[in-house]
C-alpha positions as CSV (number, residue, x, y, z in Angstrom):
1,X,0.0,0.0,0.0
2,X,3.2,2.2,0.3
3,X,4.4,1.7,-2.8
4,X,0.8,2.6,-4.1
5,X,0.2,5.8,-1.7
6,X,3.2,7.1,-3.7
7,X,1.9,6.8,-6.6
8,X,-1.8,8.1,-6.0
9,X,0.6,11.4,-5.1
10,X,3.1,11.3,-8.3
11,X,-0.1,10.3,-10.5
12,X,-2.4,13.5,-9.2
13,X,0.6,15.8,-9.5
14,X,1.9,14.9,-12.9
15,X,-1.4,14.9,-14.4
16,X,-2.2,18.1,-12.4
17,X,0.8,19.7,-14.2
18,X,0.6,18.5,-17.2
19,X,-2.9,20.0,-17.5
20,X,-1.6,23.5,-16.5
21,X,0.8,23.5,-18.5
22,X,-1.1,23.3,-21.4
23,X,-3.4,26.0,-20.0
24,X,-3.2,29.8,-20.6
25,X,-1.6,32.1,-18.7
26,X,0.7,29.1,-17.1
27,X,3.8,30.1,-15.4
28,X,5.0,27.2,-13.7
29,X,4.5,28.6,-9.7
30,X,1.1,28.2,-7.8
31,X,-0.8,26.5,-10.7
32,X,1.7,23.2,-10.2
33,X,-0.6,20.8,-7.6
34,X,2.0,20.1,-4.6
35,X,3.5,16.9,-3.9
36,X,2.0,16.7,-0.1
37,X,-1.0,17.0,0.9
38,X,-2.0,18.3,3.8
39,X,-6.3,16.9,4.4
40,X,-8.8,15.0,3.0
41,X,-12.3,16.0,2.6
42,X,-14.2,13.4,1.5
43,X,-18.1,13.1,0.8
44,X,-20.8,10.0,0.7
45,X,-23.1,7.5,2.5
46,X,-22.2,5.0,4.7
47,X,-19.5,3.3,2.4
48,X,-17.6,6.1,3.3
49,X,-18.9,7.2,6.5
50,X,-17.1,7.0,9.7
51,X,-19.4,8.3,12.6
52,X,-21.6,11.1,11.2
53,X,-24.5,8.9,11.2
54,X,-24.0,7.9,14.7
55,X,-24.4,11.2,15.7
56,X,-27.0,12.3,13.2
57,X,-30.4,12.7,16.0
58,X,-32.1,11.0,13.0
59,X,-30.2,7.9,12.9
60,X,-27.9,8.0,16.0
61,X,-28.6,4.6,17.9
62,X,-28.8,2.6,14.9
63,X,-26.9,-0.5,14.2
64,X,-23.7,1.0,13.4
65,X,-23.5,1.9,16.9
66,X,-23.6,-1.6,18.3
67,X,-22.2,-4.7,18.1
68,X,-21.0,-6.6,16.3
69,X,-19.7,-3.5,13.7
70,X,-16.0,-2.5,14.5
71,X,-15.1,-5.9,16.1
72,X,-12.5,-6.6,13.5
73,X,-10.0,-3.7,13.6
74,X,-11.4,-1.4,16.3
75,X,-12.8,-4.2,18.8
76,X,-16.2,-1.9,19.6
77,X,-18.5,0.6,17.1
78,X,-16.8,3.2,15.8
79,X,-19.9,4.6,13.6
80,X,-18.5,2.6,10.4
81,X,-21.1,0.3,8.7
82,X,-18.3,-2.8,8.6
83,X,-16.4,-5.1,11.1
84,X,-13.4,-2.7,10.6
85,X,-12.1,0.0,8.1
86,X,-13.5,1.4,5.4
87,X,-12.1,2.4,1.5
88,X,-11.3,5.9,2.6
89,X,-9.6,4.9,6.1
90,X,-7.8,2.8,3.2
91,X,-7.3,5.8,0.8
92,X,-6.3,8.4,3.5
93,X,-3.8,5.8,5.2
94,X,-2.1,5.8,2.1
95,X,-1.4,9.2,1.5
96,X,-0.1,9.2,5.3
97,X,-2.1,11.6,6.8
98,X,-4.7,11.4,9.7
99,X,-8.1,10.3,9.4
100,X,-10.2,13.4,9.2
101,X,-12.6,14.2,11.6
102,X,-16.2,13.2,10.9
103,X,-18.5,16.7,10.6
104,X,-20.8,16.1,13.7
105,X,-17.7,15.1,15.8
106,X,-16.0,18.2,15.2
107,X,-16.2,21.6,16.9
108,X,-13.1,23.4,16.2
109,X,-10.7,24.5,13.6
110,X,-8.4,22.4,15.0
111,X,-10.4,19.3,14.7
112,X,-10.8,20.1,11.4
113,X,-7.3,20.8,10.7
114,X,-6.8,17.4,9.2
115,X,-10.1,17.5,6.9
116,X,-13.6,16.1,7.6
117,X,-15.8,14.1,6.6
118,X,-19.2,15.0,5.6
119,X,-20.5,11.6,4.4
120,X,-23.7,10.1,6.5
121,X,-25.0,6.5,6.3
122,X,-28.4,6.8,4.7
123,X,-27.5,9.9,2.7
124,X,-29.3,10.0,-0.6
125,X,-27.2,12.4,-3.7
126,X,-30.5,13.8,-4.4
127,X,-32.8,16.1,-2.3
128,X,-35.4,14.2,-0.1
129,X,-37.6,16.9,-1.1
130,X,-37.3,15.9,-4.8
131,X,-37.1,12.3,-4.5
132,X,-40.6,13.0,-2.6
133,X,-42.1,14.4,-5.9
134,X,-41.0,11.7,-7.5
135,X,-42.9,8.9,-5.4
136,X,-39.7,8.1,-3.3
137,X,-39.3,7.8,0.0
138,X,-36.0,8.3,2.2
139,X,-35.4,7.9,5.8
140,X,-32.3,10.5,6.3
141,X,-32.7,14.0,5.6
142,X,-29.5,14.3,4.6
143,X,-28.3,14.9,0.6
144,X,-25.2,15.8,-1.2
145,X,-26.1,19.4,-1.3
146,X,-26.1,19.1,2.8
147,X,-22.9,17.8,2.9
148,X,-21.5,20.5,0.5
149,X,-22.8,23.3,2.6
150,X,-21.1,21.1,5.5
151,X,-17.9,22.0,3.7
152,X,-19.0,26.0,3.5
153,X,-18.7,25.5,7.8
154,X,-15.3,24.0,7.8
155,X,-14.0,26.5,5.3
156,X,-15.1,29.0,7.9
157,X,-13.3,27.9,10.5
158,X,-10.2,26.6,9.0
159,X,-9.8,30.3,7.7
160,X,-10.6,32.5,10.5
161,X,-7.4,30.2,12.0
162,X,-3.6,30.6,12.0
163,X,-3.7,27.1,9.7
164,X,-5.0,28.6,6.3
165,X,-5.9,32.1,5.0
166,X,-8.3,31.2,2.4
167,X,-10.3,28.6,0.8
168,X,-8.4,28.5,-1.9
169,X,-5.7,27.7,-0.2
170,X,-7.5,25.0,2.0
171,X,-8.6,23.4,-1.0
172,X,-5.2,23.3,-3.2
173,X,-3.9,21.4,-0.5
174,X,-6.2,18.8,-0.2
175,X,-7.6,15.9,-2.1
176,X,-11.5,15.7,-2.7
177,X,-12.8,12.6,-2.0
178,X,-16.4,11.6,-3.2
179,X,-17.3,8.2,-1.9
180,X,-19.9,6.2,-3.9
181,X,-23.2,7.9,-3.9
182,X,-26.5,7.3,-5.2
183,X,-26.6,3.7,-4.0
184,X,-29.6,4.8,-1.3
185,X,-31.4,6.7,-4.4
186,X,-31.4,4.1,-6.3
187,X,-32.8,1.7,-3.6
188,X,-35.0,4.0,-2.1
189,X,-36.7,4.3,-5.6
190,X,-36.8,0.3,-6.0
191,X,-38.6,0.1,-2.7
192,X,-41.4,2.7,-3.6
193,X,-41.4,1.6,-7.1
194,X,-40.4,-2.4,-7.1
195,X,-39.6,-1.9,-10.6
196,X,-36.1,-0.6,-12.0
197,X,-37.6,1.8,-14.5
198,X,-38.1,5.0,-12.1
199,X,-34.9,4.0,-10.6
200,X,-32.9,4.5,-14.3
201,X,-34.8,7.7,-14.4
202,X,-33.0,9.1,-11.7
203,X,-29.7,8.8,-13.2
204,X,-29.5,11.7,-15.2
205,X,-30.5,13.7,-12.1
206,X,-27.9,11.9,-9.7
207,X,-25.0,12.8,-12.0
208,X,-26.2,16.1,-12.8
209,X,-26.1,16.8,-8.5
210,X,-22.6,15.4,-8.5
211,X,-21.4,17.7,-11.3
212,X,-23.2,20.6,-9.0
213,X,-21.3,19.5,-6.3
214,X,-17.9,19.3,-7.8
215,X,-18.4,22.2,-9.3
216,X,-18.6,23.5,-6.0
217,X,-15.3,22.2,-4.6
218,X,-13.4,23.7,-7.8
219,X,-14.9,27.1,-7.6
220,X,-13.5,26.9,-3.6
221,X,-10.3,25.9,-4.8
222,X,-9.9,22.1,-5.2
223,X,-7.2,20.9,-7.5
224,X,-7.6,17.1,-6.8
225,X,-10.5,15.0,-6.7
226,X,-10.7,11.4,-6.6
227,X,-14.7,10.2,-8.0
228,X,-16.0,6.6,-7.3
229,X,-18.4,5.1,-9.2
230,X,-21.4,2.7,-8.6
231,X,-20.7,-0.6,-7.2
232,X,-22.4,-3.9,-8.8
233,X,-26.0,-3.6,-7.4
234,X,-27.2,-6.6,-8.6
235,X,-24.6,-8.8,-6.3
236,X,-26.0,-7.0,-3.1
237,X,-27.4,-9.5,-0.9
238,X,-30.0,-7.1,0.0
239,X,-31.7,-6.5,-3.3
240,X,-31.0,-10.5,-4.1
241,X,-32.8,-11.2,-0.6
242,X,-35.5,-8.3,-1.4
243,X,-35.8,-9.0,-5.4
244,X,-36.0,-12.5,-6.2
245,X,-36.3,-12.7,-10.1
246,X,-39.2,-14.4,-11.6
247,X,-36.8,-16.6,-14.5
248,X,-33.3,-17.6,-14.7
249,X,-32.8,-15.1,-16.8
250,X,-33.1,-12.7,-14.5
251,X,-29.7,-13.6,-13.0
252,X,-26.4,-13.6,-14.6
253,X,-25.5,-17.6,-15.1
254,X,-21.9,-17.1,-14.1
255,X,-21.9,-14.5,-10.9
256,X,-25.9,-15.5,-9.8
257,X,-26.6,-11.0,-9.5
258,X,-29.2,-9.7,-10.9
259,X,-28.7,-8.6,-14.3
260,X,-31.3,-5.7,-14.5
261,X,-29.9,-4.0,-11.6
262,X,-26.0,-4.6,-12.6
263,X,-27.4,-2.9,-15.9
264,X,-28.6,0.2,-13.6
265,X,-24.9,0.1,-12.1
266,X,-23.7,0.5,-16.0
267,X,-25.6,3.0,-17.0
268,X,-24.9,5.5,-14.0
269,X,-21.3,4.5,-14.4
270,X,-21.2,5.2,-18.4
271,X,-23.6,8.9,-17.4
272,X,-20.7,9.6,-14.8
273,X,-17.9,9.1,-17.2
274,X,-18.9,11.6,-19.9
275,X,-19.7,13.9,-17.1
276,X,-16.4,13.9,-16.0
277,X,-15.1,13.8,-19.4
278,X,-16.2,17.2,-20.1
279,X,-15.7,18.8,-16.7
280,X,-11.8,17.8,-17.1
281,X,-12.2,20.0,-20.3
282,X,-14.2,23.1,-18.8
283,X,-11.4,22.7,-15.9
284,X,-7.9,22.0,-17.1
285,X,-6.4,23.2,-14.5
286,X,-7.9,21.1,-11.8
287,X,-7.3,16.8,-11.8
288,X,-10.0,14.5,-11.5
289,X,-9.9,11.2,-11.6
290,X,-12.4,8.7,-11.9
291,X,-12.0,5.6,-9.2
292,X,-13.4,1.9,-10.2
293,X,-15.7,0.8,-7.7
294,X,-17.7,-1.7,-9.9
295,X,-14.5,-4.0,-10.6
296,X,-12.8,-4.8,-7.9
297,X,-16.0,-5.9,-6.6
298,X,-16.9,-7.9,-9.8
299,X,-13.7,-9.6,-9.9
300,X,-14.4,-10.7,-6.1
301,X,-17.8,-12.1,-6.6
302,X,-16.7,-13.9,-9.9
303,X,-13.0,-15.4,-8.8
304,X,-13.7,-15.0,-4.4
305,X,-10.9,-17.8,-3.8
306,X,-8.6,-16.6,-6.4
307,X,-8.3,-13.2,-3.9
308,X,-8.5,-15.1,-0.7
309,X,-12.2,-15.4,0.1
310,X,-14.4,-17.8,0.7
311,X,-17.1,-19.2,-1.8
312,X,-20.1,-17.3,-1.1
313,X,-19.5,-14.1,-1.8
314,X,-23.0,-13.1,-2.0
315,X,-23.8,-14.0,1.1
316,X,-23.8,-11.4,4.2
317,X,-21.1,-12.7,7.2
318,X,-23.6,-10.9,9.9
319,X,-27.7,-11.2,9.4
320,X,-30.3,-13.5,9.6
321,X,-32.8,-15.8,7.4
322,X,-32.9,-19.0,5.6
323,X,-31.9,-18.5,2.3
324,X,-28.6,-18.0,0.6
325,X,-28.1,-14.9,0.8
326,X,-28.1,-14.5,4.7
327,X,-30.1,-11.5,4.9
328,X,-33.6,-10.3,6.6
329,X,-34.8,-7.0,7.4
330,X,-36.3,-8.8,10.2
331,X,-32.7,-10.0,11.4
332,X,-30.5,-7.2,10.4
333,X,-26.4,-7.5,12.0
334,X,-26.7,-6.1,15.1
335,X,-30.6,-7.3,16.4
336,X,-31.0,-10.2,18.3
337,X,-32.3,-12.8,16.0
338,X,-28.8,-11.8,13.9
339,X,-26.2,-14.4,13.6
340,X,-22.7,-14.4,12.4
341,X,-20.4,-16.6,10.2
342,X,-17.3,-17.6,11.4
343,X,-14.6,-15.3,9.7
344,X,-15.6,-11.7,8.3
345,X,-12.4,-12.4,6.4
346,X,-13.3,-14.6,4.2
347,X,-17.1,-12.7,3.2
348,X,-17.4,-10.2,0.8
349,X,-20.3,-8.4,2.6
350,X,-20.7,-7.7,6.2
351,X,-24.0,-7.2,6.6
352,X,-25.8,-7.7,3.1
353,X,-25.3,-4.0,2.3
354,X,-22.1,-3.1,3.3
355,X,-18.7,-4.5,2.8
356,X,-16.1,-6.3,5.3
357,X,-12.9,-4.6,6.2
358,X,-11.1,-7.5,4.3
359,X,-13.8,-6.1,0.8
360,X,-12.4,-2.7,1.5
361,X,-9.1,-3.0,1.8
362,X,-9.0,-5.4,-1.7
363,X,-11.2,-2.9,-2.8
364,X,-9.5,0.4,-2.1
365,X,-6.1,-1.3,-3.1
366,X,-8.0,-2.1,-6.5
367,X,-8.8,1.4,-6.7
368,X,-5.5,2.7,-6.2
369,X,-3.8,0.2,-8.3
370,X,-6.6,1.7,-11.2
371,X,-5.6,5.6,-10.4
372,X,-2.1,5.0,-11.0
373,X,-2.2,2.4,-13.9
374,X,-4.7,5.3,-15.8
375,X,-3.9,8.9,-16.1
376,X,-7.5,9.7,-17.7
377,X,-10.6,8.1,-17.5
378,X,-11.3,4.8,-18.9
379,X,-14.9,3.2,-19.5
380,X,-16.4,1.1,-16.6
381,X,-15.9,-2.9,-16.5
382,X,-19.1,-4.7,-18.3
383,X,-18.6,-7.4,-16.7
384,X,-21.6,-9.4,-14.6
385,X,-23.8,-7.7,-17.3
């Protein structure tokens, strides 16, 4: 992971110079992105969150907060929806710096002096208010647009302090990290709608949110930005659990997801892409990079012993029920008709929707391994199609 932190650094300066280089007025001093970073701000849901949610009055209590979550690495809950880390305790230990702050926890500019993260489990990209006029119903008031405004706070702080003296200082020293979202959208939608169609229809409104918001970031300042995609959402034990198809055909023969909802996954993936795509043009001087999410997990539920897991890796380690997927609302990790497997190792979900510290770190080592292997974006994986 060194060796890889390294590069993740060389990879978002190089291309952050090359791209000023080529733009007007370039003279070689401030536009050049340093080679040290100093934070990491990083937005999302619960893939990425590390304690917001447990503070949150409108989830705080929930099963985060209890055991079993955090018994891996941490050995109590730490607010992360896993047994352990998560990609961006991954990601940030990389880049040797401090885990920054989650947004509720922090009062100060000097808790904040290390970044924050805005991220909340439950978080949808899209307004609640809009999803609402669209027949969808969410259960945290909390959307991208919150968690940019969250930012807007810190900036004030962190400023009115001896560490920075403006945001655009703040930002050019810090990487931008937006965890997967849209996940919870997507979900949401498939719960009020139990069909996939108004679920698509939402995609060109989630990437259209996501521009706004890293529009945002660049107009504070930021010079590097790390994007994830969507993950493979038809090899979540939840919606496998919650969506049983009607024909085999509904299932990919090799993997056993659900093709329609993988094909969801695509679409949002291929939307995101162009996005990016033309904001690297409208900002050359800025370098965003597109991170993999939908692979690494692919690869893991297609080849789980080739990378050191066991062979069900669509089956939850912590949960309940009969069936294969080891997943019940009813019996969710963390209640007490929940049970667990014998190694959260070897699983490549924790609790049907999230991952185990063993997924993320594969995962966030994937990811890295893809940042520094591409210097521009490259089209998702079609695999599990």
């Amino acid at each position: 992971m060194e060796q890889l932190s390294r590069a993740l650094v060389a990879l978002l300066a190089l291309v952050a110079a090359a791209e000023a280089a080529a733009a007007a007025d370039f003279d070689g001093g401030d536009d050049v992105l340093p080679f040290h970073y100093d934070r990491v701000f990083s937005f999302g849901d619960s893939l990425t969150d590390t304690g917001n949610a447990a503070i949150l009055p409108a989830t705080a209590g929930g099963p985060f907060s209890r055991a079993p979550y955090g018994e891996t690495y941490f050995h109590h809950p730490s607010g992360r929806a896993s047994d352990g880390r998560l990609i961006i305790d991954f990601i940030v230990e990389s880049l040797g710096l401090p885990q920054p702050t989650p947004y509720l926890a922090g009062e100060t500019a000097e808790d904040f002096r290390h970044g924050a993260n805005f991220a909340v489990g439950g978080a949808t990209a899209l307004d609640p208010a809009f999803l609402k006029s669209k027949g969808v119903t969410t259960f945290v008031p909390v959307s991208l647009s919150n968690e940019t405004t969250w930012l807007n706070n810190v900036f004030h702080l962190l400023a009115s302090s001896a560490y920075e003296q403006s945001n655009t200082n703040i930002m050019a020293s810090s990487v931008v990290y937006f965890g997967e979202i849209g996940v919870n959208d997507y979900i949401f939608a498939l719960f009020s709608n139990r069909t996939a169609e108004l679920a698509v229809s939402l995609v060109p409104d989630i990437v259209a949110v996501t521009r706004s918001a890293l529009t945002a970031v660049i107009a504070a300042g930021a010079r590097s930005m790390v994007v994830t995609g969507m993950l493979p959402l038809g090899c979540e034990p939840e919606l496998l659990a919650l969506f049983p198809g009607d024909a085999a055909d509904d299932y990919d023969r090799a993997s056993g997801c659900i093709r329609r909802f993988n094909q969801l996954a695509q679409l949002h993936n291929r939307a995101l892409n162009a996005m990016l795509r033309k904001l690297r043009r409208a900002h050359p001087g800025t370098t965003i990079l597109y991170a993999d999410l939908y692979r690494p997990i692919a690869n893991l539920v297609a080849s789980p012993g080739k990378y050191g897991f066991g062979n069900t890796p669509l089956a939850a380690f912590c949960g309940g029920g009969a069936g294969p997927y080891h997943f019940d609302m009813a019996a969710f990790c963390g209640t007490p008709d929940s049970t667990e497997s014998s190694d959260p190792s070897e699983f490549l979900s924790w609790d049907g929707i999230h991952f185990t510290e063993a997924a993320n770190r594969f995962i966030a080592r994937a990811m890295l391994t893809g940042l520094y292997n591409a210097s521009k974006l490259t089209e998702p994986h079609t695999a599990l199609l």
